[in-house]
TORZABA-23715 format. One record per residue: z, x, y of N, C-alpha, C in turn. Coordinates in steps of 0.02 Angstrom, whole numbers, plus 32768, in hexadecimal, padded with zeros to 4 digits. Last residue first. Example, Ala and Ser with C-alpha at 12.3 -4.5 7.8 and 13.67 -1.06 7.14 Angstrom:
816282827F90816582AC7FCB818A82858002
818682947EE4818682677F1F818682947F5B
//
This chain:
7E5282737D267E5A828B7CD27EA282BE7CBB
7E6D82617DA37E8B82397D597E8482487D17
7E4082BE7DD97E6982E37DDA7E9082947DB2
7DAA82967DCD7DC882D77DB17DFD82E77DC2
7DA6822E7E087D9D82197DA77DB282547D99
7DBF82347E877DED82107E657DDD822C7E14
7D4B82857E917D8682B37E9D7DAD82917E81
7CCD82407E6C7CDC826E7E507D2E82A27E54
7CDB81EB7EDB7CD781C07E977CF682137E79
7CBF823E7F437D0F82207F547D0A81FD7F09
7C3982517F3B7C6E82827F277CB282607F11
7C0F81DB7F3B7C0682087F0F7C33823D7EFC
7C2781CD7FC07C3881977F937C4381C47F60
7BD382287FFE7C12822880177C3981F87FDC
7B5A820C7FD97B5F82577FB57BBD82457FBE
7B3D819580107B3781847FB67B5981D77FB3
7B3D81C380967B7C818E808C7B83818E8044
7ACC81FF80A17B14822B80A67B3081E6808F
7A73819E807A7A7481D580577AB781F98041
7A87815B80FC7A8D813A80B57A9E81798070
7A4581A781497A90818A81547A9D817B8108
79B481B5812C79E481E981347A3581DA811E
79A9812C8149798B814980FC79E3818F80EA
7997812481C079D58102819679DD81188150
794D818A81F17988819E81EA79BB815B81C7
78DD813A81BE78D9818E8197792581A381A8
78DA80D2821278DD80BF81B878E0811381A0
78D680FE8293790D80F6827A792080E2822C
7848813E828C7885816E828878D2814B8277
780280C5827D780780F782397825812B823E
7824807A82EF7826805E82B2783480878271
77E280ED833C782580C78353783F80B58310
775880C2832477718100830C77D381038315
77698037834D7747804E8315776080968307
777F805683E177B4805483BF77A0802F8377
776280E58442775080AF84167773809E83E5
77CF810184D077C0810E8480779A80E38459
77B1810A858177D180EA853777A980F484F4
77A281AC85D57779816685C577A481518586
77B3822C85EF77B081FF8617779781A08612
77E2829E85A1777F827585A0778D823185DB
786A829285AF782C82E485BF77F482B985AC
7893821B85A378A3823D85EE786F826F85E6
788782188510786D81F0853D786A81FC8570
78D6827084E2788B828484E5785A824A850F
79408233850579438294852B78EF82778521
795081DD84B6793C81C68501793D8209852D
795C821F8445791281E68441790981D0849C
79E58244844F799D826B8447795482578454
7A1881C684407A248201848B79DF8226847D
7A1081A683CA79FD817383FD79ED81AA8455
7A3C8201837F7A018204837D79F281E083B6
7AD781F883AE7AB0822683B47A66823583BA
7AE58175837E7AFA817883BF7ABB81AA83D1
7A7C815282DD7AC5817A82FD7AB381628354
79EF813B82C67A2B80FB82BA7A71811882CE
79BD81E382C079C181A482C579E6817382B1
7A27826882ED7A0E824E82AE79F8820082BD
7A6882DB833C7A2482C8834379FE829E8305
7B1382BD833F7AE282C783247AAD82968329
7B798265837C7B51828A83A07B1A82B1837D
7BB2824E830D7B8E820C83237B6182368363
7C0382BA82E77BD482A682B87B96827382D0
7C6A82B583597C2D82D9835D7C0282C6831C
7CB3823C83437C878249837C7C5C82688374
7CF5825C82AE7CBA821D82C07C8D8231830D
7D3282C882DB7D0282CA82A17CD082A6829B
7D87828683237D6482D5834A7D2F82DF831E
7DD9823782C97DC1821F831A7D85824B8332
7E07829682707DCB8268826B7DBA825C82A1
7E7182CF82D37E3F82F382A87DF982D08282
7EAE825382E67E98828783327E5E82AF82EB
7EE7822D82677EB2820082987E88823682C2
7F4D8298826C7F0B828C82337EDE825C8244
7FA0828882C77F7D82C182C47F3282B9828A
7FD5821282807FA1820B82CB7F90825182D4
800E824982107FDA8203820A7FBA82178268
806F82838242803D82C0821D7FF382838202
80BD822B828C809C826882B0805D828A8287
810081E5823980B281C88260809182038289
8105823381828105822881C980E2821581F8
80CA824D810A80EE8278812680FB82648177
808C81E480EE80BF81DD80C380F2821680EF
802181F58135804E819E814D808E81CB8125
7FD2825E80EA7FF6825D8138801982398146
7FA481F2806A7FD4823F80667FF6825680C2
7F6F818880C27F8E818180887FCB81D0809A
7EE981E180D87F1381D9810B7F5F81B480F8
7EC8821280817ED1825580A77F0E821E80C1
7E8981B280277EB881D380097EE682098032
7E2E817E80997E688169808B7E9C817C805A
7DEB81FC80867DF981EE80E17E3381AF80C9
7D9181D780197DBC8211802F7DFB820B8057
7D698146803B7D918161800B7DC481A1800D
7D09817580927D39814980997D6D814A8062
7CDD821880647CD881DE807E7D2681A780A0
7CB982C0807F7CD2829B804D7CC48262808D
7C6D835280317C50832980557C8982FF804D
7C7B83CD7FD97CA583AD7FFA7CA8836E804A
7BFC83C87F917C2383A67F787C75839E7FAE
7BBE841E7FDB7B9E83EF7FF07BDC83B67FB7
7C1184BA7FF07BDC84957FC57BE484467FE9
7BF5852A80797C2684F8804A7BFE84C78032
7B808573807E7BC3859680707BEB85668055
7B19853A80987B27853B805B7B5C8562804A
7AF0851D81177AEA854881047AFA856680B1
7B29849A81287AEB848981277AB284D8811C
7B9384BA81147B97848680F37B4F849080E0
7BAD850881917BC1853481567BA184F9810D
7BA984A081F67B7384DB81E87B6E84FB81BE
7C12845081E27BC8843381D17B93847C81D2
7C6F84C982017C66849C81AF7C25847F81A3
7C5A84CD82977C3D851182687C5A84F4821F
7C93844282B17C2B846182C27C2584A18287
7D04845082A37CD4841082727C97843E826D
7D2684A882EF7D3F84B882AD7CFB847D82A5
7D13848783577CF584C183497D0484B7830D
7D62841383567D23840783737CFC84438356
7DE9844683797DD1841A83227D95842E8322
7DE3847F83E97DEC84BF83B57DD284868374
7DD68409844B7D9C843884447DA0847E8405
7E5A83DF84277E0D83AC84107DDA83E7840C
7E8D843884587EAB841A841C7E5A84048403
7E6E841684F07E83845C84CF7E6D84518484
7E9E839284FE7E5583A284F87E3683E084DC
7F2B83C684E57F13838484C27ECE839A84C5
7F488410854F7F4A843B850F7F1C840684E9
7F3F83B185C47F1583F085B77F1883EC856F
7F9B8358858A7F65835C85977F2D838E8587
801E83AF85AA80078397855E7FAD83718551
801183C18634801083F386107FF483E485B3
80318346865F7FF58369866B7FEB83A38627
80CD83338613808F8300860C8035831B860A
810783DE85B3810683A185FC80C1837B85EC
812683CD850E811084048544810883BB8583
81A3840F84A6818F83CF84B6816183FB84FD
81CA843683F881C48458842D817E84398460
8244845E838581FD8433839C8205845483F0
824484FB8314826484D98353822E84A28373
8283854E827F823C853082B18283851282F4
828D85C28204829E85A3822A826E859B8269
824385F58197822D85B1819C825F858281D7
82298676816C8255866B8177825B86108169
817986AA816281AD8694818081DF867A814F
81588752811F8166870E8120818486E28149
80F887DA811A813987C18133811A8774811E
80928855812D80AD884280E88103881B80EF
80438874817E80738894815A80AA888D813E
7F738875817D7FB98846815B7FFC887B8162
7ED7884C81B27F0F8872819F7F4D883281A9
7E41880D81607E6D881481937EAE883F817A
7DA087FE81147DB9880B812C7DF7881B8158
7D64875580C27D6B878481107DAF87B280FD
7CEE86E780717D23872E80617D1F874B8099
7D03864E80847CD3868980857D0B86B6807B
7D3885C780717D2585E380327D0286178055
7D61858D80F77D19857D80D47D0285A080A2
7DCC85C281167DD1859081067D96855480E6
7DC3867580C17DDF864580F27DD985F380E0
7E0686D7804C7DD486A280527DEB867D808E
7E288797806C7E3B8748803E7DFA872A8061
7E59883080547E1F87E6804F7E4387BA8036
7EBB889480D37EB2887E80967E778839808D
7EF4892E811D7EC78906811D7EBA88EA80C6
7F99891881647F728937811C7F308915810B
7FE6895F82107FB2893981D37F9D894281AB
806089DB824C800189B6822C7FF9899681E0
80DC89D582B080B489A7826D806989C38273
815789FC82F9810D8A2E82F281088A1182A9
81E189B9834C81B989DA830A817889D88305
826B899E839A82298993839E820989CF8357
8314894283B582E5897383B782A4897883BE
83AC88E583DA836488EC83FC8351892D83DB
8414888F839A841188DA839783AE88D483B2
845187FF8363845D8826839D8433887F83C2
83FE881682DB844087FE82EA846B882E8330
83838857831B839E884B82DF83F1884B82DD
82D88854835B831B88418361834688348317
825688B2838982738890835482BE889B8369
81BA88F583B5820E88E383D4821688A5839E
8133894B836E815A8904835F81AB891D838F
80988974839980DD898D839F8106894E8397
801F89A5831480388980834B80818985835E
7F988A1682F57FED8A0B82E67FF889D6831E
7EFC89AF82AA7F2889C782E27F7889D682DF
7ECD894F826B7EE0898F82307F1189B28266
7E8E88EF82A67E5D893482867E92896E827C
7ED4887D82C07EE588AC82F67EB088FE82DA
7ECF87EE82A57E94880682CF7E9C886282E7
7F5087DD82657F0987E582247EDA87F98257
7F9E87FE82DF7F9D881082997F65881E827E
7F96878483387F8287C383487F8187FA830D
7F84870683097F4B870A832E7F698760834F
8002870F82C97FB486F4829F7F81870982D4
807886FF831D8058874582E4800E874082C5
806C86928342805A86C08373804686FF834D
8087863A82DD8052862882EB803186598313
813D864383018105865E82C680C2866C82D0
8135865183B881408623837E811986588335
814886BD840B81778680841A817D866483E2
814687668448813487388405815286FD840D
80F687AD84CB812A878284C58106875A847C
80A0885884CA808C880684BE80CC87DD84AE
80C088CB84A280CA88B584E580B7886884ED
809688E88414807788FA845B807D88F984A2
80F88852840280C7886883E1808F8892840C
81A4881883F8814C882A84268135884683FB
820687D683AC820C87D7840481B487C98417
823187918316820987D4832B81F987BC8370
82C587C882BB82A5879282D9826987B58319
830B87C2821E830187F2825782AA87C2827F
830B878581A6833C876881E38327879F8224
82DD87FD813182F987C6814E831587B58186
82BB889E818582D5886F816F82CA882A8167
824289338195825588FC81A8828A88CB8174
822989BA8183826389A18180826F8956819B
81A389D6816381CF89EE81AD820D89CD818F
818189C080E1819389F980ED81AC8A04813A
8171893E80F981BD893B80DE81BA89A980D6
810B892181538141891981768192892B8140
80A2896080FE80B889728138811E897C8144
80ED8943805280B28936807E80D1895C80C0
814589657FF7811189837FE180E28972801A
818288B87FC4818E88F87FCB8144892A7FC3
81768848804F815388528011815388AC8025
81F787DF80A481CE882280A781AB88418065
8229873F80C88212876280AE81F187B080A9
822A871B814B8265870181258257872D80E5
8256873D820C8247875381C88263873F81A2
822886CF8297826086E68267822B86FF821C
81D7868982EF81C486CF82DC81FD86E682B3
81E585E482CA81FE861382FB81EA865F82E4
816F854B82C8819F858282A581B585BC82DA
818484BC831D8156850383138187853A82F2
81598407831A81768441830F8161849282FF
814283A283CA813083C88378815384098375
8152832B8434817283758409814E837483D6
811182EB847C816482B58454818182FB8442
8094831684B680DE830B84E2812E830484BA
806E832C844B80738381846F80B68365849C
803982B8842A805582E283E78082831F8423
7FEF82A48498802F827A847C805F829D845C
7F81830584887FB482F684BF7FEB82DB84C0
7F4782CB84187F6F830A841D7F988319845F
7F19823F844E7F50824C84177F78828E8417
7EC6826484B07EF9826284CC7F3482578482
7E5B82AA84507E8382D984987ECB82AE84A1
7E37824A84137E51827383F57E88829F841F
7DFF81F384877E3081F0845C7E4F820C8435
7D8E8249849B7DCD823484E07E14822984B6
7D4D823B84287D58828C843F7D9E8292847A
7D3481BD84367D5481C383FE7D618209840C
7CE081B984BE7D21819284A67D5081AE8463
7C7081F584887CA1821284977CEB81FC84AE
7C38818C841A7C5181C684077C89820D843F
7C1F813C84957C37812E845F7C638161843C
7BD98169851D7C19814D85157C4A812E84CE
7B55817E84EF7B6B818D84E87BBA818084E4
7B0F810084FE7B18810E84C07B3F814984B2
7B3B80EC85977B3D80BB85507B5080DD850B
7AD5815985C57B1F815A85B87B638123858E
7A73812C858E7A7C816885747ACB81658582
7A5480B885FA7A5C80B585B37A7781018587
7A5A80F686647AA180E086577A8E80CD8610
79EC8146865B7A35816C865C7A5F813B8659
798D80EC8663799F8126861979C48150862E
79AD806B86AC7982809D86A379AE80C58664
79997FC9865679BC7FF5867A799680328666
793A7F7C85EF792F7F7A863D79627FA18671
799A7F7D858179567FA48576792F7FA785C0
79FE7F2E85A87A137F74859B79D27F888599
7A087EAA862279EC7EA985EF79F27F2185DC
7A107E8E86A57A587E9286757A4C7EA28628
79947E7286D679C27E9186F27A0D7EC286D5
797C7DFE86A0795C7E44867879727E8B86A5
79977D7286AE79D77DAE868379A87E068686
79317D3E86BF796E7D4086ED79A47D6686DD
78CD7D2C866378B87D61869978F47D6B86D6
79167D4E85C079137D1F8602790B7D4D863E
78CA7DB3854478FC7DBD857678F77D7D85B1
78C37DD6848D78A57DA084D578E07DB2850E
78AD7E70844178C97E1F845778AE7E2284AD
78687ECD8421784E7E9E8425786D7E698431
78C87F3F841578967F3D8436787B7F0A8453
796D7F158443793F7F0D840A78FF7F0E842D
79CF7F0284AE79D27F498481798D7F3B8457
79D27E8E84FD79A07EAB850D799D7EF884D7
7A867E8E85097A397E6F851C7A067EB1850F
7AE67EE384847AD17ED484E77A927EB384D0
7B577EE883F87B077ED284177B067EC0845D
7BA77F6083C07BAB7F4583F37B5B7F29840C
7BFB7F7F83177BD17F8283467BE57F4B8398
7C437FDF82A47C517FA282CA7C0B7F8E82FE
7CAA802282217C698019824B7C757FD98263
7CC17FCD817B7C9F8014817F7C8D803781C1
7CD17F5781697D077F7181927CE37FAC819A
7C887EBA81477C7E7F0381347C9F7F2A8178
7C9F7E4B81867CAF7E5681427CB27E9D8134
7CC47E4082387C957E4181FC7CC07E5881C2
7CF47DE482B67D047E1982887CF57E23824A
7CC67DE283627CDA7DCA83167CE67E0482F3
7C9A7D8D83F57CDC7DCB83DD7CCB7DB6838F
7C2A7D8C84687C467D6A84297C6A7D96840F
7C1D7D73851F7C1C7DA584E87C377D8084A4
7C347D2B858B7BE07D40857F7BD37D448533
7CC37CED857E7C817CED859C7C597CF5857B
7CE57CE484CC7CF97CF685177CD07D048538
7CEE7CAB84337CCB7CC384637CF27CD184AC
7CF07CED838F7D057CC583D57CEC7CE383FD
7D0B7CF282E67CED7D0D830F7D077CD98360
7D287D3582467D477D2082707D1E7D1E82AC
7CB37D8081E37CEC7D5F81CE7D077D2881F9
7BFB7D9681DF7C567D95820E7C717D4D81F1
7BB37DF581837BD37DBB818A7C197DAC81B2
7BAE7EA881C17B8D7E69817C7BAA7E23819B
7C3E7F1C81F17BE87EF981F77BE57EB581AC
7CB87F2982777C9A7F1C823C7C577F0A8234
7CC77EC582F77CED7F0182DA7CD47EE48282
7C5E7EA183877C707EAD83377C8E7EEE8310
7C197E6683F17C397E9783E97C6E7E8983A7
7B907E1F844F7BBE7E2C84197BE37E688410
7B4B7E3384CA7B4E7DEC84A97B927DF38463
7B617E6785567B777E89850D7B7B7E4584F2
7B007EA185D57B2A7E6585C37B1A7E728580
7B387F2B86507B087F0F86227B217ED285FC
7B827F3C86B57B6B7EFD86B17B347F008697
7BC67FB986B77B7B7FB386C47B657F8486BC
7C307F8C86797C3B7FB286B07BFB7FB086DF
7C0F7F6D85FD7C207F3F862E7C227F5E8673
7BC07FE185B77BA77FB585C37BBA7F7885FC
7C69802C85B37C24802E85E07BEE800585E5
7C9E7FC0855A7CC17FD385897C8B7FEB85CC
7C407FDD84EA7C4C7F9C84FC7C6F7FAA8544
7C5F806F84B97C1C804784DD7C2380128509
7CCF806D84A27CB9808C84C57C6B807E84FD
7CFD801684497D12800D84997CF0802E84C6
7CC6804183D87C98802083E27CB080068441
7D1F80C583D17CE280CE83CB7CB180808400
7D8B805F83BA7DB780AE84017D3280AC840F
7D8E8029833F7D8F7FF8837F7D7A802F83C8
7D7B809282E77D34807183007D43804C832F
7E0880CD830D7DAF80EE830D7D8280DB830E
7E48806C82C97E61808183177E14809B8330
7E16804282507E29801682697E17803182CA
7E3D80C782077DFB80AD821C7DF280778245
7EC280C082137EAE80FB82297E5180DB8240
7EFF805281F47F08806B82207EC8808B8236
7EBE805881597EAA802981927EBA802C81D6
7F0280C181207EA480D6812D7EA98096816C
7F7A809C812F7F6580D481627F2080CD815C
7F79802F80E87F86801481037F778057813E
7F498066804F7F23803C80787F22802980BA
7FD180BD80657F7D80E080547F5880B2807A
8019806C8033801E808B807A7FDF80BB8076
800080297FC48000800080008000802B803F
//
């Protein structure tokens, strides 16, 4: 039940945050939005309010938003064609289509902003472990001996050793280390060692050979300030997704870790259980996944739609929309494809870890 009840959160928040997006600009621009639907196929529930019809379809997968005038060939009243979306110029339609997916990029931002204001927790540079035989246990390092700087660099949290350590090429570095009251400093180098990063490649980095401890502290940052970091936040996922789809589409990571709805509700299930924090951190991470995927140059996406009106702006003239016709049947084709490989898998991970 709490599986079902986070995937629905979670998807629930993402296609409403997605389809507001549009819908929200379209009004702004008094384009007139005949519908707006959470969900696709057969609406379940539906009503009206002014202009617009609210419902809620059978199929939860996705949602859409119909304006006047979106369909090549519909009829338009020569009194609406004003309000009509295919009779606005091609920047506010572009920004239409865009306002979707980056809604969901806004949203992510301001979840981590949330997350940054209430507190999160960060381990403390305490030693809990030393592996005999490496760097740090031939300087003499301890348990409980708690590490200040690194070069002159202020150490605050665990997380601070990671980004100067494994980058440092083997270099002696100078460690100030605290140990029950007693300030010193020690002449470390690194042991260069391989491992696999997070896309299965073999890199490279140095190590000397410590553990944490596992004492932490939360640690709450001001309103503005959590902001920043929040869009901060969004833009480090953001790199991460892009260089996976590249590694994906490079064949570094196999094409089996594609996953779906299914996935995404076994993920989100396992986060609810650990907390609403580690559940809305896990939204913000889809949230950032769905935006940019939809910014892809793929027909029937946000993305392709943007692309089709870039090439419309450079020839200066509307698309025949016969050929119109056979780019979007080649990217639904497309869509369809990923969604049977995404199914596919997520069939194959349940049956293999029931056996």
């Amino acid at each position: 039940m709490i599986t079902f009840l986070a995937f629905l959160f979670v998807l629930g928040a993402l296609i409403l945050v997605h389809e507001l997006g549009h819908f929200a600009l379209a009004k702004a621009l008094r384009i007139k939005v005949l519908t707006f639907s959470f969900g696709f196929g057969p609406k379940i529930l539906k009503g009206r309010r002014g202009e617009t019809e609210y419902a809620l379809s059978l199929l939860p997968l996705g949602g859409y938003v119909k304006m006047l005038g979106e369909e090549p060939d519909e009829e338009i009243p020569h009194e609406e064609r004003d309000r009509s979306f295919t009779h606005r110029p091609l920047w506010q339609r572009a920004l239409v289509v865009a306002a979707g997916p980056f809604s969901n990029l806004l949203f992510s931002s301001l979840i981590f902003a949330l997350l940054l204001y209430a507190g999160v927790p960060r381990l403390l540079p305490v030693i809990g472990g030393v592996v005999k035989g490496y760097p740090a246990h031939q300087a003499g390092l301890r348990e409980g001996d708690r590490i200040l700087s690194i070069d002159g660099q202020r150490i605050l949290y665990w997380e601070d050793l990671l980004e100067i350590i494994p980058k440092s090429g083997g270099r002696p570095l100078r460690f100030v280390i605290e140990r029950q009251g007693r300030v010193f400093s020690l002449l470390i180098a690194p042991r260069a060692a391989r491992a696999k990063n997070i896309f299965g490649e073999e890199v490279q980095f140095y190590q000397i050979g410590v553990t944490p401890r596992g004492d932490a502290t939360t640690v709450r940052h001001p309103p503005l300030e959590s902001i920043g970091l929040g869009f901060k936040q969004t833009l480090a996922v953001s790199e991460l997704v892009i260089a996976s789809i590249y590694k994906i589409l490079k064949g570094v990571i196999s094409a089996k870790a594609v996953g779906g709805p299914i996935m995404i509700a076994q993920l989100a299930g396992k986060e609810a259980r650990k907390g609403i924090q580690r559940l809305l951190s896990f939204t913000a991470i889809v949230s950032v996944n769905l935006g940019l995927l939809n910014l892809f140059p793929i027909p029937i996406l946000d993305g392709g739609h943007l692309a089709l009106f870039g090439l419309q702006a450079i020839i200066r003239r509307p698309l025949d929309p016969r050929k119109l016709e056979v780019v979007q049947k080649i990217g639904l084709m497309l869509i369809v494809a990923i969604m049977l490989l995404a199914f596919y898998n997520d069939i194959l991970r349940i049956w293999g870890t029931g056996r």
